[in-house]
C-alpha positions in Angstrom: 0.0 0.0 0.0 2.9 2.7 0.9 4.5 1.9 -2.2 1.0 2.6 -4.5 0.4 5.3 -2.2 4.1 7.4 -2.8 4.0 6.2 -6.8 0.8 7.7 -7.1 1.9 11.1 -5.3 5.2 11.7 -7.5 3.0 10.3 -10.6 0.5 13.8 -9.7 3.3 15.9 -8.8 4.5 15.1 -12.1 1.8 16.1 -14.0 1.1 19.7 -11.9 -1.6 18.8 -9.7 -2.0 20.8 -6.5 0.0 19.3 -3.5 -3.2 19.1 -1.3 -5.0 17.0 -4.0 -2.1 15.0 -4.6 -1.9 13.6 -1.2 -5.6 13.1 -0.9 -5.7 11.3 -4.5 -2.6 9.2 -3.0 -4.8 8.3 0.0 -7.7 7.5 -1.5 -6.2 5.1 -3.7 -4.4 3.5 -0.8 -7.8 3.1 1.0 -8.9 1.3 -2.6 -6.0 -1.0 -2.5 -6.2 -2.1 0.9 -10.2 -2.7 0.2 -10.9 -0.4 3.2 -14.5 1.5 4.0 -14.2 4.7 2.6 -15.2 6.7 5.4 -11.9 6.4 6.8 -11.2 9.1 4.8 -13.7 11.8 5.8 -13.1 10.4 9.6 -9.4 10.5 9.9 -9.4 14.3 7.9 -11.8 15.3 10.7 -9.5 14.2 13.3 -6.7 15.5 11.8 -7.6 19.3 12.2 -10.3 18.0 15.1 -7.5 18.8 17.7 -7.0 21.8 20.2 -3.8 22.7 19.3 -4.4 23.5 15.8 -6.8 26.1 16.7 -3.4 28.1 16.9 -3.1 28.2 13.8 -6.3 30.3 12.0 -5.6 32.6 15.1 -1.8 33.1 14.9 -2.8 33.9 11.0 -5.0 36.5 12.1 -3.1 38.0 14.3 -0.4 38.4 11.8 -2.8 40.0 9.2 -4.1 42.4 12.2 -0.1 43.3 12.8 0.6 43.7 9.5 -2.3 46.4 8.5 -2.5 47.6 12.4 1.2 48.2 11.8 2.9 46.0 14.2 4.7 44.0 11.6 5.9 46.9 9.8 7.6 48.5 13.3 9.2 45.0 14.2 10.6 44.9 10.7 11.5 48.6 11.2 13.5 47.7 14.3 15.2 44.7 12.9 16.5 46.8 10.1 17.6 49.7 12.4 19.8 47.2 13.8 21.3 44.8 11.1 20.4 46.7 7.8 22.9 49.2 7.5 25.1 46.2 6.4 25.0 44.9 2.5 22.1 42.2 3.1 21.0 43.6 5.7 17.0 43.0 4.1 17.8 39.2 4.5 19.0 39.8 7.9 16.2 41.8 9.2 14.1 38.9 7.3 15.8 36.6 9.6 16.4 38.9 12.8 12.4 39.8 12.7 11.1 35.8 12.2 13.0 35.2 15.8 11.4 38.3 17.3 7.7 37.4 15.6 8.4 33.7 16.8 8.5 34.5 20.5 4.8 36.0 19.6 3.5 33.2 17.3 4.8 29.8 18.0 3.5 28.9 14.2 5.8 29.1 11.5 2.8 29.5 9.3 1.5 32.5 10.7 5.0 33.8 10.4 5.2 33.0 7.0 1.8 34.9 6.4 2.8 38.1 9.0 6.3 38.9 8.0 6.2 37.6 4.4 3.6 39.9 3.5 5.4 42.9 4.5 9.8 41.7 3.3 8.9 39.8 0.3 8.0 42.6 -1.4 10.4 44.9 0.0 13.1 42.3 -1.3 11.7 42.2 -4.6 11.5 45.5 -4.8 15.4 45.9 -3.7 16.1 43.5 -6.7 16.4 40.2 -5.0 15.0 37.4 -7.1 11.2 36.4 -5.9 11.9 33.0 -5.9 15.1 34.5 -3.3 12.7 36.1 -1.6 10.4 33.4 -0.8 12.8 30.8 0.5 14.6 33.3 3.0 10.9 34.2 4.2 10.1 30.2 4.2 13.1 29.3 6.0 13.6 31.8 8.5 9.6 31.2 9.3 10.6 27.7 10.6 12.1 29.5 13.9 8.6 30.0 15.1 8.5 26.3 16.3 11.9 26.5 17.2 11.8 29.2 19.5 9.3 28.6 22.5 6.7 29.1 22.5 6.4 26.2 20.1 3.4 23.5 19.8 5.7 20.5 18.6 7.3 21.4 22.0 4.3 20.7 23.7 3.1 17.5 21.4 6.6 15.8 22.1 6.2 16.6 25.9 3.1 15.2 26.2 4.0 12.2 24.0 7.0 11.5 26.2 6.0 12.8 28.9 9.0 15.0 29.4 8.5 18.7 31.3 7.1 21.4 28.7 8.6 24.2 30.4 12.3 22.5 30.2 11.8 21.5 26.7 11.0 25.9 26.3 13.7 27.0 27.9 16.2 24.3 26.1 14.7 25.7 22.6 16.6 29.2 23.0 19.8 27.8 22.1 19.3 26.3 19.5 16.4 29.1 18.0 19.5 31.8 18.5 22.1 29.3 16.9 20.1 28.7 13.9 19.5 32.6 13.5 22.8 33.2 13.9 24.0 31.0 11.1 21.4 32.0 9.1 22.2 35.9 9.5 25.7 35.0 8.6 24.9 32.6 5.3 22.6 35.6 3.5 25.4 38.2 4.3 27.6 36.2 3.0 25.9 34.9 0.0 24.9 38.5 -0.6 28.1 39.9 -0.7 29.0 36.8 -3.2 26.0 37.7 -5.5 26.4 41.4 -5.3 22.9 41.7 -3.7 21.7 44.3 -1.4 24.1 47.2 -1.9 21.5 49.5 -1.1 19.7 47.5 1.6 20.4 50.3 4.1 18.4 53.0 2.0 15.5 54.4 4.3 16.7 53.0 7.6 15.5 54.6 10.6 18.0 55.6 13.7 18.0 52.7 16.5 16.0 55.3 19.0 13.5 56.1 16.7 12.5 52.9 15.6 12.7 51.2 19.5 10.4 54.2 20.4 7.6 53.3 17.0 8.2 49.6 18.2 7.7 50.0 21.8 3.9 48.5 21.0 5.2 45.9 19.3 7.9 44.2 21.5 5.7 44.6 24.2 3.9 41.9 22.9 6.4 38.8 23.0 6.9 39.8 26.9 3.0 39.6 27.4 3.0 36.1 25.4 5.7 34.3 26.6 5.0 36.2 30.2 1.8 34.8 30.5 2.9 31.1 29.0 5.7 31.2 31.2 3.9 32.4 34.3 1.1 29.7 33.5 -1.8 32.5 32.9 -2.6 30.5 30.2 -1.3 28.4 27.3 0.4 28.7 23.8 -3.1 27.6 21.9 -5.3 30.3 24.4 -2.4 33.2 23.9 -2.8 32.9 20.1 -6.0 33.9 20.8 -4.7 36.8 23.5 -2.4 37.9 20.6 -5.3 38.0 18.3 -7.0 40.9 21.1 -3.6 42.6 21.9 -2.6 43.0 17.8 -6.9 44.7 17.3 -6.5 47.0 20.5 -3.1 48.1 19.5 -3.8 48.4 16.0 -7.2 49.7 16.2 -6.8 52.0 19.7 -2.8 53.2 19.8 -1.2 53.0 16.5 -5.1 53.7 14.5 -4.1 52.1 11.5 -7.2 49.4 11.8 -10.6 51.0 10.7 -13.6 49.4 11.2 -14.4 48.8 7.7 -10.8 47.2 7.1 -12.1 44.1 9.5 -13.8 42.5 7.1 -11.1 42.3 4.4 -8.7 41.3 7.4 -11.4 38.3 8.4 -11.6 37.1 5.1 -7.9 36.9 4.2 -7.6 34.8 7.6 -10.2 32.4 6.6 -9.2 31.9 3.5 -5.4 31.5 4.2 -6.4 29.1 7.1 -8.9 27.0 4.7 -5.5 26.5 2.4 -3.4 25.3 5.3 -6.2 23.3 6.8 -6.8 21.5 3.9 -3.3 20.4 3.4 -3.2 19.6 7.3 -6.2 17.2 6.8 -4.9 15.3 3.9 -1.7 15.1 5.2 -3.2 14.0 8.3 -5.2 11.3 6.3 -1.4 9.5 4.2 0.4 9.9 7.9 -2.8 7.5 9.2 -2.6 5.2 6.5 1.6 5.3 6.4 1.1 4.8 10.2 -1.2 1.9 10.2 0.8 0.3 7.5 3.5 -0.4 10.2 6.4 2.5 8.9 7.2 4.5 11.5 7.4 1.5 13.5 9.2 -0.5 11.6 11.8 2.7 11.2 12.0 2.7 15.4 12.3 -0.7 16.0 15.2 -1.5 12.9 17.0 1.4 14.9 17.1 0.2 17.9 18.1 -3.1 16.6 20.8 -1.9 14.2 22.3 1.1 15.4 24.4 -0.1 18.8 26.2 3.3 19.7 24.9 6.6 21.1 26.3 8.5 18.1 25.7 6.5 15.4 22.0 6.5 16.7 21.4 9.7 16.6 22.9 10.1 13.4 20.6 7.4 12.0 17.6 8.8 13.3 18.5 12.2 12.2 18.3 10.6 8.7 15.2 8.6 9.7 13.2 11.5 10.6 15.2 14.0 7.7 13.1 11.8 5.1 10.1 10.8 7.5 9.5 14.5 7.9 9.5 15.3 4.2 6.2 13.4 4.1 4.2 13.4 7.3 3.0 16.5 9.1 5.6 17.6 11.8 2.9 17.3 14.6 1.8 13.8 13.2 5.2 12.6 13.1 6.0 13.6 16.9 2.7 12.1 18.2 3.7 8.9 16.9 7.6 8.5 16.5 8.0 10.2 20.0 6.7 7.3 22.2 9.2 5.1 19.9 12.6 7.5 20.0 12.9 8.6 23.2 12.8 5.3 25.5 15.5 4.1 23.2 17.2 7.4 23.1 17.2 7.4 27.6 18.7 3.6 27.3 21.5 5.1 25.2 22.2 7.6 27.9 20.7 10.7 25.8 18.8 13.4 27.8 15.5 13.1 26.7 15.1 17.3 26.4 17.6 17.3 24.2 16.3 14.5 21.9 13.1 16.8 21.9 14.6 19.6 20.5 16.8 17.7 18.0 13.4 16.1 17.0 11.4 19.1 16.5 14.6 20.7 14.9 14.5 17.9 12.1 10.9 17.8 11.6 10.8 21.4 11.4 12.5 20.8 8.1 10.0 19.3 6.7 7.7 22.5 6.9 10.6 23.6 4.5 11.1 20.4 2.3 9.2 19.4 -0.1 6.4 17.4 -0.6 4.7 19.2 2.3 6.5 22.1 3.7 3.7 24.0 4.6 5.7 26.9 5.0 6.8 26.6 1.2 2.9 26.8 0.3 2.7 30.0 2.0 5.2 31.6 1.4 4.2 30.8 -2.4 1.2 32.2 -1.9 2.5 35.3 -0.4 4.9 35.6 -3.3 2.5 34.3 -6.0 4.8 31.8 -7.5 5.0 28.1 -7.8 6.7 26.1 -5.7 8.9 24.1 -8.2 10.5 28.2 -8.5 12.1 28.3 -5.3 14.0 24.8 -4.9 17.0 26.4 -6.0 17.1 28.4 -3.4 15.7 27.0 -1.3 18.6 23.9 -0.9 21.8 26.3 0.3 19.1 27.6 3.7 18.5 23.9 4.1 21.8 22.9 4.0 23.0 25.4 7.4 20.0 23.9 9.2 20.8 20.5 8.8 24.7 21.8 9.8 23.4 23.9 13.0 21.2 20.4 13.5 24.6 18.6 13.0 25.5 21.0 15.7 22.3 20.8 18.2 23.2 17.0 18.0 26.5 16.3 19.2 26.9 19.8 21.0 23.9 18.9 23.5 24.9 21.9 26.0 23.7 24.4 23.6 20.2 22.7 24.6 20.7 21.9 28.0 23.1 24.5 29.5 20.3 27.1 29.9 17.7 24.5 31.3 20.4 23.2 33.3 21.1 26.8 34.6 17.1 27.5 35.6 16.2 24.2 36.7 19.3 23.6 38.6 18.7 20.7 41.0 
């Protein structure tokens, strides 16, 4: 059934259907082989977007589309840029630098995608970086937003095995900053090697200026992570906090939201969120079948089995999960490969926070990947290109996550040392 199920994917791929439909057709057809009852289909895509944390997600989307016309977006970008873009690239930097600031807010890489997309790819186009350039960087640098706490893969691993939330939080810092930091270096110097961005700095405002337009705006991260951290309430209920903050601000301080611009900013939301949604649920659907086809187990169970030393395991199921994440939804895959990893993981003497954040780290990539990186599809729709247009871009950003990954691995204090530090025992 996997086998008919993949074929049939890559065969509509190949002739240009949609990605959603693709993996839906693929499903289907598996259902058909396996001479299963069809409702399987409409039940499982229910249950795939039938779950709490998800609700994140049409929120987080309309937050960012209330920050980018209330003007939030626009003063975080502003203040990334009065800080790195004085430099040649500094428009990929700030791309970058404002993801990591938007991510302490979001904790969806989609709704960073949508929020801070909308507002640098254009701006990079208009500076006379490619569009397919643009999209990449804004797809890439979007993937910090589950990276950086808060983050709900964090939350899907802890609960999957049973490990503390709030250390696997404070252990994603270190790696969220590494990963921007390597990032911000690549695009300078890959700008400087194309000749891109010699005028990056034109329009910049003073530091001062733009932390006093931006006061608003960074206020908000300390109220999110503030009231997630101080257990006021949690990541899926301050989407919707962020979703209030973004209209009063917008609407009341900065007065950039009229009351006749709510509709347009509704509609946007719900139609962005149907597109995601959709892909969710028939993603959700092929990692069922995949699942009850015995894969993922199978991959767990041949590790254990094969790979005898701590190293050599986690390199294995870095690979394992590299291609697993490529085709199952990166909540999906956590749910079910988590229970499997991380016993074997604690027998091989790794800290299971750590093998949390180098699992959400490599299935993170897969929201950058394709078949379904979601964060590819929006960042195509922000740009209003096709996804086969950024690939060649898109391979040299996903080639310094899988180093800084290389990195998170076998470097585990740049996980732990913080966690270590503020839950010292």
């Amino acid at each position: 059934m996997s086998v008919v199920m993949v074929a049939t994917m890559v065969l509509c791929f190949a002739l240009s259907i949609s990605v959603a439909v693709s993996i839906g057709l693929a499903s289907i057809l598996g259902i058909q082989v396996t001479n299963a009852n069809m409702l399987i289909s409409v039940k499982e895509m229910f249950n795939s977007i039938n779950k709490f944390p998800l609700a994140a997600i049409p929120f987080f989307i309309l937050a960012g589309n209330l920050m980018e016309t209330g003007g939030i977006s626009r003063r975080l970008v502003e203040f990334a840029k009065s800080i790195v873009g004085g430099v040649q690239g500094g428009l990929p930097m700030t791309c970058v630098l404002t993801c990591m600031i938007f991510a302490a807010v979001s904790g969806s890489s989609v709704a960073t995608t949508f929020a801070i997309g909308a507002i640098l790819i254009p701006a990079l186009i208009k500076h006379g970086y490619p569009t397919s350039y643009a999209a990449a960087l804004q797809a890439t640098s979007a993937e910090l937003g589950v990276i950086i706490p808060p983050s709900i893969p964090m939350i899907l691993y802890g609960v999957s095995a049973e490990v503390s939330i709030g250390e696997l939080f404070i252990a994603g810092f270190g790696p969220g900053i590494l990963i921007s930091l390597a990032l911000m270096l690549f695009v300078w110097v890959y700008c400087k090697w194309k000749g891109w961005g010699k005028n990056d700095g034109d329009g910049r405002m003073p530091f001062g200026r733009a932390l006093w337009q931006a006061g608003w705006a960074l206020l908000m991260p300390v109220i999110i992570l503030g009231g997630i951290y101080g257990g006021i309430f949690t990541p899926t209920e301050a989407s919707a906090v962020a979703v209030f903050y973004a209209l009063v601000v917008g609407m009341v301080i900065y007065r950039e939201i009229k009351i006749t611009d709510l509709f347009a900013i509704l509609r946007k939301s719900v139609l962005s969120s149907a597109v995601i949604m959709f892909i969710i649920a028939n993603a959700g659907l092929f990692a069922f079948l995949i699942t009850r086809a015995g894969v993922p187990d199978a991959i767990g169970h041949w590790l254990q089995e094969v790979l005898k030393s701590p190293a050599m395991f986690l390199l294995g199921v870095n690979a394992a999960l590299f291609v697993i994440g490529m085709f199952i939804e990166t909540s999906a895959a956590i749910i079910v490969l988590a229970p499997i990893l991380a016993p074997v993981a604690v027998h091989f003497g790794i800290d299971p926070v750590h093998f949390g954040l180098i699992m959400v780290v490599n299935l993170a990539l897969g929201m950058i990947t394709p078949p379904f990186g979601v964060n590819l599809f929006a960042a195509c729709t922000v740009a209003r290109i096709s996804l086969d247009r950024i690939v060649r871009h898109l391979i040299p950003f996903v080639l310094v996550i899988l180093a800084c990954l290389m990195v998170i691995t076998y470097v585990p204090w740049i996980s732990l040392s913080l966690r270590d530090l503020v839950y010292a025992r």
